[in-house]
Residue frames as a rotation matrix with the C-alpha (Angstrom) as fourth column:
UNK 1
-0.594 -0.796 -0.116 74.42
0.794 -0.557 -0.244 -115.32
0.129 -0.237 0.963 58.72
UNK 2
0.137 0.363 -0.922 72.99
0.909 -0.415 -0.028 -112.37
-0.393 -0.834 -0.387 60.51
UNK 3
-0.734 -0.657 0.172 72.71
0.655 -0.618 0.435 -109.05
-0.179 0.431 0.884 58.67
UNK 4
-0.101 0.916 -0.389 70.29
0.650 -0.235 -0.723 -106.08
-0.754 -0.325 -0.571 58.21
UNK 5
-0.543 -0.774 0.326 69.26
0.824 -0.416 0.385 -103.45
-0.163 0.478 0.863 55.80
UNK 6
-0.134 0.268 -0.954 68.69
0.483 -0.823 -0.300 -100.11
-0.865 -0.501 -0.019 55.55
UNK 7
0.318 0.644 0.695 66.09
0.944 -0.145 -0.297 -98.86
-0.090 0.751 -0.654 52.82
UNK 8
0.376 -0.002 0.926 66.94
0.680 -0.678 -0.278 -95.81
0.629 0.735 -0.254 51.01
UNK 9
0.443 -0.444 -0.779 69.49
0.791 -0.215 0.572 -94.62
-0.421 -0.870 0.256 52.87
UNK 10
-0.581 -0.784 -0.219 70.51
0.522 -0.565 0.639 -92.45
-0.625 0.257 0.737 50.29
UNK 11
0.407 0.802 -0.436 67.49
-0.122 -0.425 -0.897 -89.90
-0.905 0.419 -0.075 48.35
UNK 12
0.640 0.070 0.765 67.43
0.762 0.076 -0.643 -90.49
-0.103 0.995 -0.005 44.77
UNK 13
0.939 -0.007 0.344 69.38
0.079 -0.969 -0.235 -86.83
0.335 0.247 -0.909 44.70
UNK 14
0.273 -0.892 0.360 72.43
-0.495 0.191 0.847 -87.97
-0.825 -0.410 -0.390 47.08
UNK 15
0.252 -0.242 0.937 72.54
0.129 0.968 0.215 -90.38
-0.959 0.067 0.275 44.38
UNK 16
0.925 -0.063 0.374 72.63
0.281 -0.550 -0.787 -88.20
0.255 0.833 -0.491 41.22
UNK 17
0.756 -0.592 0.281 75.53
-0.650 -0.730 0.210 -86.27
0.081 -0.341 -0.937 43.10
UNK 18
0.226 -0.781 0.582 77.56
-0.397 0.472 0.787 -89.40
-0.889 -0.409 -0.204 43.84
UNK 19
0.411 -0.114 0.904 76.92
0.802 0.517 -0.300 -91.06
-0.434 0.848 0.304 40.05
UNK 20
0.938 -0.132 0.322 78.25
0.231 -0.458 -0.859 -87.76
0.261 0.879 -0.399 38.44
UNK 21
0.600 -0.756 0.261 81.24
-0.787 -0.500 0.361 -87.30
-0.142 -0.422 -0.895 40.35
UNK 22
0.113 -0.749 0.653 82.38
-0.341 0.588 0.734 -90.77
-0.933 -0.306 -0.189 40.55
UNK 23
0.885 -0.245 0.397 82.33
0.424 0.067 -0.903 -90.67
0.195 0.967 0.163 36.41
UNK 24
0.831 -0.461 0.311 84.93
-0.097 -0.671 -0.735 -88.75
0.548 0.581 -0.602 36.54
UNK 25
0.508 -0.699 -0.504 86.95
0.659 0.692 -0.295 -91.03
0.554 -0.182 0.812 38.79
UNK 26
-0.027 -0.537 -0.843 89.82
-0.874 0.421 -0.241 -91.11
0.485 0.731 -0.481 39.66
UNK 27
0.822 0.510 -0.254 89.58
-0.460 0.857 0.233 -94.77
0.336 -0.074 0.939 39.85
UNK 28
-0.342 -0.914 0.218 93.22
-0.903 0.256 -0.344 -96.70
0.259 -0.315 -0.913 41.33
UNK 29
-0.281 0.122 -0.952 93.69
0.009 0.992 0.124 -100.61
0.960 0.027 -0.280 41.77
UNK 30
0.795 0.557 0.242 90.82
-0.369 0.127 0.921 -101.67
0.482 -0.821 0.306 44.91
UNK 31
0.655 -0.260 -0.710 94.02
0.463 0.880 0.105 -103.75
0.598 -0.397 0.696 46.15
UNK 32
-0.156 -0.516 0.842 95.40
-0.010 -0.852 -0.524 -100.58
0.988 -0.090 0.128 47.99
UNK 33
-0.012 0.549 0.836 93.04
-0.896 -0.376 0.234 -100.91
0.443 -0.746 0.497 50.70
UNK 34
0.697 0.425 -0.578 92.72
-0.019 0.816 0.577 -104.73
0.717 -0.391 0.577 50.82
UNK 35
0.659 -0.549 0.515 94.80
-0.390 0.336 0.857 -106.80
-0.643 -0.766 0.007 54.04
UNK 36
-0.283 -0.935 0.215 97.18
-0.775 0.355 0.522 -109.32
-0.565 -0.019 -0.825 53.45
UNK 37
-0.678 -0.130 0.723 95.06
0.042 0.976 0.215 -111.73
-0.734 0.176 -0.656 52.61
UNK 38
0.433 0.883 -0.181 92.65
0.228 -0.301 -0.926 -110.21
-0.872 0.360 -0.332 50.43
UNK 39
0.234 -0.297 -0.926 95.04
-0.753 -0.657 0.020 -108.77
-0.615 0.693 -0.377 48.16
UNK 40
-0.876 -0.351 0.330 95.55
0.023 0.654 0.756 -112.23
-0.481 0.670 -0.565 46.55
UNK 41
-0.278 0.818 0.504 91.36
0.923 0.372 -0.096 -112.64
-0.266 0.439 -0.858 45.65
UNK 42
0.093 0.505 -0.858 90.59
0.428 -0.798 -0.424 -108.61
-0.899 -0.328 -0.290 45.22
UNK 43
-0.851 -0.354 0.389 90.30
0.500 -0.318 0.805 -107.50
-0.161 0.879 0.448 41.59
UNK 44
0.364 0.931 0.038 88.43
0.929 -0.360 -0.085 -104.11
-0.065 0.066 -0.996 41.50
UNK 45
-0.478 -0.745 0.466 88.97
0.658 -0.654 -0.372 -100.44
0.582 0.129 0.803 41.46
UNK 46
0.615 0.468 -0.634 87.56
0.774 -0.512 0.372 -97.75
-0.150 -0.720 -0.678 44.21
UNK 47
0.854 0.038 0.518 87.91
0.126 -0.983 -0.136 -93.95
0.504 0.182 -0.844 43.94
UNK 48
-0.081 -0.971 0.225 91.24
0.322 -0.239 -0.916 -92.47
0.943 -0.002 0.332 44.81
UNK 49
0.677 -0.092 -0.731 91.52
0.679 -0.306 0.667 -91.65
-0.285 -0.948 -0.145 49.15
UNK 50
-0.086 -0.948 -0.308 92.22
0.802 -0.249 0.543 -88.26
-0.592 -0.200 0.781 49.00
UNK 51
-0.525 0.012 0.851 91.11
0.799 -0.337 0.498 -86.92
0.293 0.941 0.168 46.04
UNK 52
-0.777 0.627 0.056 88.82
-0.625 -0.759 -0.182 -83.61
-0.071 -0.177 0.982 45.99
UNK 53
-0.195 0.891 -0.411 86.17
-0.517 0.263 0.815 -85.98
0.833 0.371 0.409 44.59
UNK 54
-0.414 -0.063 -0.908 86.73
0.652 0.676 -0.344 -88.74
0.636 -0.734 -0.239 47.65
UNK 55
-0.924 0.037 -0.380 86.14
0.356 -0.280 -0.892 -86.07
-0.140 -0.959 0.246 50.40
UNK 56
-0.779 0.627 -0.015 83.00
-0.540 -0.659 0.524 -84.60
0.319 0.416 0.851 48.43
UNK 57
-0.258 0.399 -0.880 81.58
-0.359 0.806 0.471 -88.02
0.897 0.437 -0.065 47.99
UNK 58
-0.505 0.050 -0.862 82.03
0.790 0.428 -0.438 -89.22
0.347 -0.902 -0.256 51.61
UNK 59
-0.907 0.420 0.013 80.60
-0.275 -0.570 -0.774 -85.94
-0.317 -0.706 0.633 52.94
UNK 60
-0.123 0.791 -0.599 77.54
-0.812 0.267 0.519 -86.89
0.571 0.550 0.610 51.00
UNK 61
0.101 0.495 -0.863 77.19
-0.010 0.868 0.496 -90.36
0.995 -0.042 0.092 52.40
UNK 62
-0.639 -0.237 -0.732 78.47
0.749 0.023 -0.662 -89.43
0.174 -0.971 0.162 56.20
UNK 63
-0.860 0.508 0.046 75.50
-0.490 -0.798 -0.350 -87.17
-0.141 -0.324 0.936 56.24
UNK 64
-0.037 0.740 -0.672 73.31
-0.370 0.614 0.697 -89.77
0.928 0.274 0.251 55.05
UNK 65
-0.423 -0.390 -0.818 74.61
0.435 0.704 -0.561 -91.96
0.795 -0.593 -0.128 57.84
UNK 66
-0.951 -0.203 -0.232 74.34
0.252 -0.077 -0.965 -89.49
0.178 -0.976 0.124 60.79
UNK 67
-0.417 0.890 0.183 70.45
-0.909 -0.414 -0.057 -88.65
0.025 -0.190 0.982 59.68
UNK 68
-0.096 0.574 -0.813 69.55
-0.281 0.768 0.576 -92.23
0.955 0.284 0.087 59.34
UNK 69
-0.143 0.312 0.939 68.04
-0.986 -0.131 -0.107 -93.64
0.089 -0.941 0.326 63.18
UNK 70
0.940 0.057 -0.336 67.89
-0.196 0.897 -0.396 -97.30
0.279 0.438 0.855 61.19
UNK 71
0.506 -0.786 -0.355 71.61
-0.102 0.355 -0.929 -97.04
0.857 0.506 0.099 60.77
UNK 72
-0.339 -0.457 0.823 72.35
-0.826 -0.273 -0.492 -95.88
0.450 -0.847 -0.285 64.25
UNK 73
0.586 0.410 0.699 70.11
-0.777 0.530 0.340 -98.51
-0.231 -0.743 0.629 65.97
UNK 74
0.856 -0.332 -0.395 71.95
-0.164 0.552 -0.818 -101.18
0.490 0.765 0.418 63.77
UNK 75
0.210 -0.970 -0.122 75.77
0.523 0.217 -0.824 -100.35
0.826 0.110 0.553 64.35
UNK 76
0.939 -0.250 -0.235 75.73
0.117 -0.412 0.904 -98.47
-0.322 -0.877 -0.357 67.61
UNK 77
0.043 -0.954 0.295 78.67
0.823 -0.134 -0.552 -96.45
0.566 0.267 0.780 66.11
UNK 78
0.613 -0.494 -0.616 81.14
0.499 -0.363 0.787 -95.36
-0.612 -0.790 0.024 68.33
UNK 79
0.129 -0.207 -0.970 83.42
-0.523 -0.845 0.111 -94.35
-0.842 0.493 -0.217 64.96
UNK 80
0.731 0.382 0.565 83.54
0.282 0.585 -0.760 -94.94
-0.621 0.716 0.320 61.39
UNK 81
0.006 -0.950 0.312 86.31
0.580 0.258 0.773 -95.53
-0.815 0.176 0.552 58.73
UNK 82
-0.656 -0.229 -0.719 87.13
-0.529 -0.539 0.655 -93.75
-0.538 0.810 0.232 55.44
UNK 83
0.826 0.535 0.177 83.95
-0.074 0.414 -0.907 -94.66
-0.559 0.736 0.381 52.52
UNK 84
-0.419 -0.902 -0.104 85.76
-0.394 0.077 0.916 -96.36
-0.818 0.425 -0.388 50.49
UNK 85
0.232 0.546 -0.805 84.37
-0.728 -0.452 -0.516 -96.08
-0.645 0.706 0.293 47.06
UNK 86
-0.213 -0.336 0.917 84.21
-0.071 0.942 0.329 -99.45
-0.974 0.005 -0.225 44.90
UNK 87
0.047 0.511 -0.858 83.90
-0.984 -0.122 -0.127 -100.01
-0.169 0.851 0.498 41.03
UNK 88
-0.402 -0.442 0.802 83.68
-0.273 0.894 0.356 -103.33
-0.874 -0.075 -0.480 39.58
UNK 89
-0.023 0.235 -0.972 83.86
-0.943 -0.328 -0.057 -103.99
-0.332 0.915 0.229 35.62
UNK 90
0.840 0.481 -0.251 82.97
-0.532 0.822 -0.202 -106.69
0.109 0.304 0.946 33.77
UNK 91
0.059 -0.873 -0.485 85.62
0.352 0.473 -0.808 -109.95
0.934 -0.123 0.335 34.81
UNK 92
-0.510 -0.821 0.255 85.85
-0.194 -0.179 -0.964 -108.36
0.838 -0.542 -0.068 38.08
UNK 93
0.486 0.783 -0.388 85.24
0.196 0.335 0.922 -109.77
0.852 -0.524 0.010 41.39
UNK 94
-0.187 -0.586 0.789 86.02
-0.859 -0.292 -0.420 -109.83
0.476 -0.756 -0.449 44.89
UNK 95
-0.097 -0.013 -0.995 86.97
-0.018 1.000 -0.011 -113.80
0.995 0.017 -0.097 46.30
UNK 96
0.922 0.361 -0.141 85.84
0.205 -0.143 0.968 -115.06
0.330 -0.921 -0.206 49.70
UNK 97
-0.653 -0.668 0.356 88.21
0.072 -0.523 -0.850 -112.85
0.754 -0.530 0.389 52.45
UNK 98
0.605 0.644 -0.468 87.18
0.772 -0.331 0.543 -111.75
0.194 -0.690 -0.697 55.99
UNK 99
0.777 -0.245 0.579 88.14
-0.037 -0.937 -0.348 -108.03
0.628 0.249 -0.737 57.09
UNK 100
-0.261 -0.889 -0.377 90.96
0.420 0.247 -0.873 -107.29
0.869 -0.386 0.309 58.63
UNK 101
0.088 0.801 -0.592 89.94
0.951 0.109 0.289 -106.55
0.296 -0.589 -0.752 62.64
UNK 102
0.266 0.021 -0.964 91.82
0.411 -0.907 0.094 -103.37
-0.872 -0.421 -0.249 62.93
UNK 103
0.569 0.070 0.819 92.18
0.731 -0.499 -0.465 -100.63
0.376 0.864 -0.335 59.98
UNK 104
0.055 -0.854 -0.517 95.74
0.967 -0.084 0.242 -99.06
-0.250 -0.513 0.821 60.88
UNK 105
-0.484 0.260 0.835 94.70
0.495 -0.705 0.507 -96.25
0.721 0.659 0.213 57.89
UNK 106
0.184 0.763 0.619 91.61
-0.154 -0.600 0.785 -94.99
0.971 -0.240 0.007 60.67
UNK 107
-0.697 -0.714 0.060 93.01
-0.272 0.185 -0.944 -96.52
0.663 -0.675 -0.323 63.85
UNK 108
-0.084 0.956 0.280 89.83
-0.975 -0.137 0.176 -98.31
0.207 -0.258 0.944 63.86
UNK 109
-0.815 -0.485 0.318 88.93
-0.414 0.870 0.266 -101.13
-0.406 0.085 -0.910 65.33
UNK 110
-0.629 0.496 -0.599 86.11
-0.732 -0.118 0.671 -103.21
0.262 0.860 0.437 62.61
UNK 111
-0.832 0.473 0.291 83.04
-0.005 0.516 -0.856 -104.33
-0.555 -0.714 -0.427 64.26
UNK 112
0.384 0.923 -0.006 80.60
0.153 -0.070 -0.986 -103.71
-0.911 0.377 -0.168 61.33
UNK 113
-0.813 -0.555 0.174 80.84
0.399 -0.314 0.862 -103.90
-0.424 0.770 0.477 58.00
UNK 114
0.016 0.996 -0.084 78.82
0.032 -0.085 -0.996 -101.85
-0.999 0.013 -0.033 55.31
UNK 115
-0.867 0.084 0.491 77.83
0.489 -0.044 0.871 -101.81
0.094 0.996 -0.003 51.52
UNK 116
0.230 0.965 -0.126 75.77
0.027 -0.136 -0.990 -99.17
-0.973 0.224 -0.058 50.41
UNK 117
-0.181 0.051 0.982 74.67
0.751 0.652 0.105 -99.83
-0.635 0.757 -0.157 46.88
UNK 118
-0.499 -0.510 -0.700 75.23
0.098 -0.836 0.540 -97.43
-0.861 0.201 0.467 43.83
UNK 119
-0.946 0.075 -0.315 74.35
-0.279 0.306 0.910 -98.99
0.164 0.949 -0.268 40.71
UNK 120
0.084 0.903 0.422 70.44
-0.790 0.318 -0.524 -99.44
-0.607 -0.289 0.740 40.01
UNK 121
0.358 0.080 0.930 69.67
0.009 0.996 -0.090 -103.50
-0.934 0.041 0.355 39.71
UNK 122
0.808 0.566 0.165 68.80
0.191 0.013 -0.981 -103.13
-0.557 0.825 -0.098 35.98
UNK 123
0.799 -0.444 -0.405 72.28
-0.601 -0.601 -0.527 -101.78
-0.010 0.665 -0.747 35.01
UNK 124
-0.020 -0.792 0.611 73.85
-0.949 0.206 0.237 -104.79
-0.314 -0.575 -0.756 36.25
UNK 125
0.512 0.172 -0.841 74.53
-0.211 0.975 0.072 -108.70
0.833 0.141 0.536 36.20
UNK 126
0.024 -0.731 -0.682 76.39
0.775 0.445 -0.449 -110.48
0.632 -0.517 0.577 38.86
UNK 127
-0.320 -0.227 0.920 78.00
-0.227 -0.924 -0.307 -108.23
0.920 -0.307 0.244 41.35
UNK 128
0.833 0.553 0.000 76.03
-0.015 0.024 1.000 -109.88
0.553 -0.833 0.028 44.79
UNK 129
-0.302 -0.632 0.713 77.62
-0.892 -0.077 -0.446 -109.53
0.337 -0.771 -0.541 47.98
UNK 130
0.061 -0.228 -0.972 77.95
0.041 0.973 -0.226 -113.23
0.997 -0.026 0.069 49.39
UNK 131
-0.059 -0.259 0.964 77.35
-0.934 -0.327 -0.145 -113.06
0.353 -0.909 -0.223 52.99
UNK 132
-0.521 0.331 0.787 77.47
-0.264 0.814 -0.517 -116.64
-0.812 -0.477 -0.336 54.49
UNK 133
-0.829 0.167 0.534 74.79
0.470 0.725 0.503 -118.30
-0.303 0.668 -0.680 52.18
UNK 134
0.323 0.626 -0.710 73.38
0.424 -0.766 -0.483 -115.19
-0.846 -0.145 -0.513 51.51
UNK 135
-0.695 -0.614 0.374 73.88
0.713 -0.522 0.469 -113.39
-0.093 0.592 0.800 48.08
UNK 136
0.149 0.509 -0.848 72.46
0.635 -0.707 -0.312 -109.97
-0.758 -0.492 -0.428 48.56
UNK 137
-0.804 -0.304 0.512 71.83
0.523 -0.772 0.363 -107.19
0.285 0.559 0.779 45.46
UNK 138
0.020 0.760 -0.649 69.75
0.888 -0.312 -0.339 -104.32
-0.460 -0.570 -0.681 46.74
UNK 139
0.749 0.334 0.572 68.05
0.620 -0.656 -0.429 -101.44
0.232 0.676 -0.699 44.90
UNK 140
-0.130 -0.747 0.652 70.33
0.695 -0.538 -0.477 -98.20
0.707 0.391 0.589 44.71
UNK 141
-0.496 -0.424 0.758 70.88
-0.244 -0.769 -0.590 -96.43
0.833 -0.478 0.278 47.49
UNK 142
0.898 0.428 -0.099 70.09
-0.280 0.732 0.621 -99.34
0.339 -0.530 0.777 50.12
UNK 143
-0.022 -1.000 -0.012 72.34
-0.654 0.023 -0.756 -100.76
0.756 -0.008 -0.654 52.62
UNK 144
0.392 0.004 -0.920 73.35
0.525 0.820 0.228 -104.18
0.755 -0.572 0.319 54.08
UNK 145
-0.132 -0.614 0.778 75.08
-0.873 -0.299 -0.384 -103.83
0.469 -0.730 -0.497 57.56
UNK 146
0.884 0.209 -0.419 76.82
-0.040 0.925 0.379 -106.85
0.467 -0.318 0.825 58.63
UNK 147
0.886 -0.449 0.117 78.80
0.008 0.267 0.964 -108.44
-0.464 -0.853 0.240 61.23
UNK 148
0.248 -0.961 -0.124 83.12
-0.945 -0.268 0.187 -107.50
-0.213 0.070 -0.974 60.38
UNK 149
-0.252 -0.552 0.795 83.65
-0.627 0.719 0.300 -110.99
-0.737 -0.423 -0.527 61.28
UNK 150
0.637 0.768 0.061 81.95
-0.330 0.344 -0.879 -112.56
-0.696 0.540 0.473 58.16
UNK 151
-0.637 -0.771 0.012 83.57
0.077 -0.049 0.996 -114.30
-0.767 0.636 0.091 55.51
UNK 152
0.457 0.887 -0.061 82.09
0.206 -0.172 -0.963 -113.14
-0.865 0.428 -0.261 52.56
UNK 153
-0.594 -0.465 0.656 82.69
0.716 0.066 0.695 -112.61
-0.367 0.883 0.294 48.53
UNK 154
0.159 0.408 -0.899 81.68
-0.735 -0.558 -0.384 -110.05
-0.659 0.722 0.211 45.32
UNK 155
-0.071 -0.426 0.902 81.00
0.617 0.692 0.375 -112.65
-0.784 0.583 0.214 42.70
UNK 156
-0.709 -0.702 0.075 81.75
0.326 -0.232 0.916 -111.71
-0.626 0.674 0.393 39.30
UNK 157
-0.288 0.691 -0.663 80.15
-0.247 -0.722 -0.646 -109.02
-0.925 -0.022 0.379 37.25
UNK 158
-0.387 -0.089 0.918 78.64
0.504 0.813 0.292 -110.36
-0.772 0.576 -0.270 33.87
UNK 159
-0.142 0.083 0.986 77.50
0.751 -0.640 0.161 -107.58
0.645 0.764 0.029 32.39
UNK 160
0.766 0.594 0.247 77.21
0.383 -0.729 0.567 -103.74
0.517 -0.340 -0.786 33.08
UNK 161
-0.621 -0.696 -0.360 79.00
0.245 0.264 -0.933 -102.16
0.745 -0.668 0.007 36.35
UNK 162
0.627 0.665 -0.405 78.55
0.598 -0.078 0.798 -102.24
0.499 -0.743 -0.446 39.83
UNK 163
-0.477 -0.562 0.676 79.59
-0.202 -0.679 -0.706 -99.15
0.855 -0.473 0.210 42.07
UNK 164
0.740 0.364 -0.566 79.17
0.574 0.098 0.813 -99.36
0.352 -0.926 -0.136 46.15
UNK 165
0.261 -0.092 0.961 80.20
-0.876 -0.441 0.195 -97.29
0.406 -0.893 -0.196 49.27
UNK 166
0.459 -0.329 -0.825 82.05
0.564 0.826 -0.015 -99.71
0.687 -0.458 0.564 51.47
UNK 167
-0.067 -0.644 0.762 83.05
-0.466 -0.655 -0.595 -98.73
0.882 -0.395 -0.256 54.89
UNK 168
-0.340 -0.519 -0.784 84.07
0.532 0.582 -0.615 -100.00
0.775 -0.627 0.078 58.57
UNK 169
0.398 0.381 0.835 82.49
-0.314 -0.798 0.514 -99.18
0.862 -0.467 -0.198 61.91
UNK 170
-0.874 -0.473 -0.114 83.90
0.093 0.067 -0.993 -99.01
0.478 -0.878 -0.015 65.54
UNK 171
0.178 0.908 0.379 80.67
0.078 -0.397 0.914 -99.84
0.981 -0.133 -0.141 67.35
UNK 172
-0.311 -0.024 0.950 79.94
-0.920 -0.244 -0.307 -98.79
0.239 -0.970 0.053 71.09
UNK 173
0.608 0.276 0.745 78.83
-0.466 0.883 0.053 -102.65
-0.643 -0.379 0.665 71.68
UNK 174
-0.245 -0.364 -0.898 81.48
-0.954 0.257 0.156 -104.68
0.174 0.895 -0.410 69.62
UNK 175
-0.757 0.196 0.624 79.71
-0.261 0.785 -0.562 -108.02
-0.599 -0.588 -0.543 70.70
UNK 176
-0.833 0.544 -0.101 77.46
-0.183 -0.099 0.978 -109.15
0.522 0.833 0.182 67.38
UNK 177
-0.556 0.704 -0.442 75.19
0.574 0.710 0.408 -111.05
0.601 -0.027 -0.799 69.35
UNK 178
-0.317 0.236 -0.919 74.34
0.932 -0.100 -0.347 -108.21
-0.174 -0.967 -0.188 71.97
UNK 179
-0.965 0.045 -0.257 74.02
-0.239 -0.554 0.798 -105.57
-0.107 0.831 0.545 68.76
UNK 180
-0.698 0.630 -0.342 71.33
0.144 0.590 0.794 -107.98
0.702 0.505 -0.503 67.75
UNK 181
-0.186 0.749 -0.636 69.58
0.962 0.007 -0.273 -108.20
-0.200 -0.663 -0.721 71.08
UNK 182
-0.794 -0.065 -0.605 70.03
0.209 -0.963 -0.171 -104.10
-0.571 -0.262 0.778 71.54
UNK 183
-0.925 0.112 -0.363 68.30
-0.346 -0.642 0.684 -103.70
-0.157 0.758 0.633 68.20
UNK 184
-0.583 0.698 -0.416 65.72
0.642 0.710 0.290 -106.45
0.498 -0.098 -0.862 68.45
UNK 185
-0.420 0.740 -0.525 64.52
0.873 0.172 -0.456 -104.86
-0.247 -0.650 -0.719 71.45
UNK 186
-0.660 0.180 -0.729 64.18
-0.181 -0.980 -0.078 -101.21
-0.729 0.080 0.680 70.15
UNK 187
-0.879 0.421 -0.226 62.31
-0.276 -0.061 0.959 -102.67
0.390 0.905 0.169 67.02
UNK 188
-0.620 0.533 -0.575 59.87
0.747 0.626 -0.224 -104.05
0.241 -0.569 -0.787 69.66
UNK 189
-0.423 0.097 -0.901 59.80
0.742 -0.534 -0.406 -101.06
-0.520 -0.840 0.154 71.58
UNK 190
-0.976 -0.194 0.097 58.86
0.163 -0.359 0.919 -99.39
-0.143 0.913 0.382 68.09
UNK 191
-0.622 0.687 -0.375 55.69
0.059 0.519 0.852 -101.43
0.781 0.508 -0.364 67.52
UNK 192
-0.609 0.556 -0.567 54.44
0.787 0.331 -0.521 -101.72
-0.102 -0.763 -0.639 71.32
UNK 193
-0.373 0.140 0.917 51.84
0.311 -0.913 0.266 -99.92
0.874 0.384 0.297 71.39
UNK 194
0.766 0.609 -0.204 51.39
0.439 -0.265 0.858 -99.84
0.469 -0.748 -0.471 75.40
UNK 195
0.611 -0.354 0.708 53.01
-0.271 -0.934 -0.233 -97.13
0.743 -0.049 -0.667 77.12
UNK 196
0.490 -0.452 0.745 53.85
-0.811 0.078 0.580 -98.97
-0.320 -0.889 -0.329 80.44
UNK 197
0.729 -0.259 0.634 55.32
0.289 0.956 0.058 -101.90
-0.621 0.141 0.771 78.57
UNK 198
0.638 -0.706 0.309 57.19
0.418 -0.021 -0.908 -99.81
0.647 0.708 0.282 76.14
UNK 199
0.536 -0.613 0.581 58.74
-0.637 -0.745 -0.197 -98.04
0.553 -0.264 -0.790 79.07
UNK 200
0.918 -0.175 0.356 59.75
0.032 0.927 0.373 -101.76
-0.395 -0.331 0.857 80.31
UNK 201
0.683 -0.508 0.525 61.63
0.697 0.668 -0.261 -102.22
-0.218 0.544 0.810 77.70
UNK 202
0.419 -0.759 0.499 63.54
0.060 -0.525 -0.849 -99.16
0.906 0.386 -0.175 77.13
UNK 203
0.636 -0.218 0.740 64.31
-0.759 -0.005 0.651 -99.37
-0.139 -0.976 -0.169 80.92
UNK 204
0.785 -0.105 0.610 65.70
0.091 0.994 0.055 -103.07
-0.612 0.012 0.791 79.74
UNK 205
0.677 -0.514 0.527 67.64
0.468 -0.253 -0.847 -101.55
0.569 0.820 0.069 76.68
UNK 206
0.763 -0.425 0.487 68.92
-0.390 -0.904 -0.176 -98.93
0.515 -0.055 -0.856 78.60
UNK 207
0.678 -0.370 0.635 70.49
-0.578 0.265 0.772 -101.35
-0.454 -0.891 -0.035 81.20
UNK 208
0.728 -0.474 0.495 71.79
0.585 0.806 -0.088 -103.82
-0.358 0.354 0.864 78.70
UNK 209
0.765 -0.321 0.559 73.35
0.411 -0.424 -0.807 -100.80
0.496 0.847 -0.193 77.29
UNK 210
0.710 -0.349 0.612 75.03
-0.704 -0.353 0.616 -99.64
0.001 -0.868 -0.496 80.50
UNK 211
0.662 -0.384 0.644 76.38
-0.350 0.601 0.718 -103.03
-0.663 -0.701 0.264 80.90
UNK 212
0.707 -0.089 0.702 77.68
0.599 0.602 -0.528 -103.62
-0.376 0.794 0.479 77.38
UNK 213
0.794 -0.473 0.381 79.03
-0.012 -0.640 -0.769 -100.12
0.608 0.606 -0.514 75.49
UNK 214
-0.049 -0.979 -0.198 83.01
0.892 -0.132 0.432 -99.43
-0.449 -0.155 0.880 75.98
C-alpha cells in the first residue's frame, strides 16, 4: 500500500501548544465523526468540533500544513476537512474501516487521508496505524499521507496514550495513481541537477497537471 511521510511537520513548539491545550480536553465519544460502518469498530475519543480549544488547535496545524511544500506536493489539495483531534486510552482501538468518500460535515469529497502524530514513541505501546500491511508509528509531530481509499486499522493501545490530528483532503488530482506520478516526478526534478533536463520535466509535470486537476 502506497503512502508517504512528512518529517516534522509540526516544530517541537506547535507541539507544546497542542499537548497543553488538548489536556484540558474536552474529549466526546470518537464515534461522532465515524460513517456507518465504522461506528460499529471505533472506540476512541477526539476533542470536541467546536470548542474554543478545537478552533485554536486546528489553526495551529492548518498553518503547519499551508507552510509545508512536502505536504502540498503529496496531496495536491484543492480543500481540506475539519482536524479532527483523536485520543486513544489504554483498551482502545480503532478496527479495520475504509473512509467514507464524501464528508457531508465539510462538503468534501475524501481523496487523502492524514495522521499527524502527537504522542512521542516512548510514551506509548500499541497505537500503529495499519495501512494495508503496513503498521506505521512515527516520531511526534510527523505525518503519514495516504490514499482515502485504504482499508486500514488503530490497533490497540497497551500502555500509555496515543493523541493524533486526523483529517481529509479534497485533492486537485483525485486519481491516487497520477498523485504518485505528479510527485515522483517533482522529487526527481528536486535532485536533477541539470538545468535543461530539469526544465524537461517540469514542462512534463506541468502538462500532466493540465490534463489531470478538476
Amino acid at each position: 500500500m502506497s503512502f508517504n511521510v512528512v518529517k516534522q511537520l509540526l516544530s517541537p513548539e506547535q507541539l507544546g501548544v497542542l499537548r497543553a491545550r488538548l489536556a484540558a480536553g474536552p474529549w466526546v465519544d470518537g464515534r461522532v465523526t465515524a460513517g456507518a460502518e465504522a461506528t460499529r469498530v471505533k472506540n476512541n475519543l477526539q476533542l470536541q468540533i467546536g470548542s474554543p480549544s478545537h478552533k485554536e488547535l486546528s489553526d495551529v496545524v492548518k498553518g503547519a500544513l499551508h507552510a509545508s511544500e512536502a505536504f502540498k506536493a503529496i496531496a495536491l489539495p484543492r480543500r481540506m476537512s475539519d482536524i479532527v483531534f483523536s485520543r486513544y486510552e489504554v483498551g482502545m482501538e480503532y478496527g479495520l474501516h475504509t473512509d467514507d468518500a464524501y464528508r457531508a460535515l465539510d462538503s468534501l469529497r475524501c481523496d487523502v487521508a492524514v495522521t499527524v502524530f502527537l504522542s512521542d514513541l516512548e510514551s506509548y505501546e500499541g497505537g500503529a496505524l495499519v495501512v494495508g500491511d503496513s503498521a506505521v508509528r512515527l516520531a511526534a509531530g510527523d505525518a503519514i499521507v495516504y490514499p482515502a481509499t485504504s482499508i486500514h486499522r488503530v490497533s490497540t493501545v497497551t500502555r500509555g496514550t496515543r493523541q493524533a490530528a486526523v483529517f481529509w483532503v479534497q485533492s486537485l488530482v483525485r486519481d491516487d495513481g497520477k498523485r504518485e506520478i505528479l510527485y515522483t516526478l517533482q522529487s526527481v526534478i528536486a535532485r536533477v541537477g541539470n538545468p535543461a533536463l530539469s526544465l524537461a520535466l517540469a514542462r512534463v509535470q506541468q502538462n500532466l497537471l493540465r490534463m489531470w486537476v478538476e
